[in-house]
C-alpha positions in Angstrom: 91.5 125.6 62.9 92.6 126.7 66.1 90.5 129.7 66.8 88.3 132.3 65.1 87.9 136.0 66.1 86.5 139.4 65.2 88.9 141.5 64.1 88.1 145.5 64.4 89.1 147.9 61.7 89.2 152.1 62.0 91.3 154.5 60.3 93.4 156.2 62.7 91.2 155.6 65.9 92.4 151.9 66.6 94.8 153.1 69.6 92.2 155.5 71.1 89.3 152.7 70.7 91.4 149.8 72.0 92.6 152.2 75.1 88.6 152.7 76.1 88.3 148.6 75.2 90.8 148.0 77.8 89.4 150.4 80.2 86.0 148.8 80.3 87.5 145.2 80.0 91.1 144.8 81.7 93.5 142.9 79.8 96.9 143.2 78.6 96.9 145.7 75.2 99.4 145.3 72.6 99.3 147.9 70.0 102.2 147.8 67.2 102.6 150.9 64.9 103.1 150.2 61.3 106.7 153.1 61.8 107.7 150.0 65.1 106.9 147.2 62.6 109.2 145.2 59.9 106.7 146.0 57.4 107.0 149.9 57.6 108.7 150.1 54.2 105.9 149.0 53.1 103.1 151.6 53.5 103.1 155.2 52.5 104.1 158.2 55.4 101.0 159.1 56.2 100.3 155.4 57.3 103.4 155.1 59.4 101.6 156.2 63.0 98.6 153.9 62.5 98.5 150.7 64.3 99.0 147.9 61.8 98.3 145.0 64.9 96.5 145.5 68.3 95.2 143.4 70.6 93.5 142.8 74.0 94.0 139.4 75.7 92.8 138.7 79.3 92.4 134.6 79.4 90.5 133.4 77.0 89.4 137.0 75.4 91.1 138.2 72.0 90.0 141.4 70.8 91.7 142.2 67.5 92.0 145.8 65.7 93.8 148.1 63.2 93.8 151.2 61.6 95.2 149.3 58.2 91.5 148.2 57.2 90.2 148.4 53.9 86.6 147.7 54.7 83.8 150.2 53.9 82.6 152.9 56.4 79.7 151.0 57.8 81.3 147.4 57.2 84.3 147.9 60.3 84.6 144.1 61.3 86.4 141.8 59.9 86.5 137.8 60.9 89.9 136.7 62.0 90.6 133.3 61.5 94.2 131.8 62.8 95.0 128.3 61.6 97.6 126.1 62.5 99.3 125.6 59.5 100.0 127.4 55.9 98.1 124.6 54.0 95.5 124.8 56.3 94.9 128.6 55.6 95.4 128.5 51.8 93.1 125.5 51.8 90.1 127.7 53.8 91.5 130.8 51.6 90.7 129.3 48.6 86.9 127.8 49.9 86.2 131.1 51.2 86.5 133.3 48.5 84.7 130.9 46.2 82.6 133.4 44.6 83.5 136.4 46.9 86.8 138.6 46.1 90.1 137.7 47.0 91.6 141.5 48.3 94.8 140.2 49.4 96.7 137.1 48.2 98.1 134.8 50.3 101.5 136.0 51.3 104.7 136.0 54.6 103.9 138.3 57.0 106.1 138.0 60.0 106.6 134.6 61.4 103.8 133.3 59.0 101.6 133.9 56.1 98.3 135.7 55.6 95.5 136.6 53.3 92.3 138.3 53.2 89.2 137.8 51.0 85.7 139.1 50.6 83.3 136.3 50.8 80.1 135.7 48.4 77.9 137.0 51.0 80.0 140.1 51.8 81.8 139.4 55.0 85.1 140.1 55.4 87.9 137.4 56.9 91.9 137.5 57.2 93.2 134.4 57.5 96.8 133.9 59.4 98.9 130.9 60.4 102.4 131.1 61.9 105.6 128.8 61.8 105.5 128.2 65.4 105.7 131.4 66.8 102.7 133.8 67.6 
């Protein structure tokens, strides 16, 4: 594994809460729309001005966040794991959800695949590796 993070979730705040991060941080903010992203034919209308991706980087900080969350009010973070290759995440994919719930099947996403799961002791993670690109 190459790094693990937390990953924010809100619904419809994630550009407004990543703005303040920013301001009381520094860093360089990327926010990407789901409407700006290849996977807008994928989500409903009303989904299309949430952020699907956003992030703060300023050297070796990575704060992740987005609106498309499916997390409980009360349980907002999620634990981002990126690993270096797609065997690698379906390997930890399938160790992880061992007695947990598996809410999202390993599948492509962009230059890579990704997944997300529920673990047995109720924490959620979303698990990512890319094909060489980031």
């Amino acid at each position: 594994m190459s790094q693990i993070n937390v990953y924010l979730n809100f619904d419809g705040k994630c550009a407004e809460a990543m703005k303040f991060y920013q301001s009381c941080l520094g860093g360089e903010l990327t926010l990407q729309t789901v409407k700006d992203s290849p996977m807008a034919n994928d989500w409903p209308a009303h989904k299309q001005d949430h952020v699907l991706h956003a992030s703060i980087t300023k050297g070796p900080l990575l704060l992740l966040a987005s609106d498309m969350g499916e997390n409980p009010a009360g349980n907002n973070i999620s634990i981002s794991l990126t690993c270096d290759t797609g065997e690698q995440l379906e390997e930890a994919f399938e160790k992880l959800s061992a007695g947990g719930e598996r809410t999202r099947p390993v599948h492509d996403f962009f230059a890579g695949k990704i997944a997300a799961l529920k673990d047995k002791y109720g924490f959620y993670w979303i698990l990512y590796s890319h094909n060489g690109q980031q």
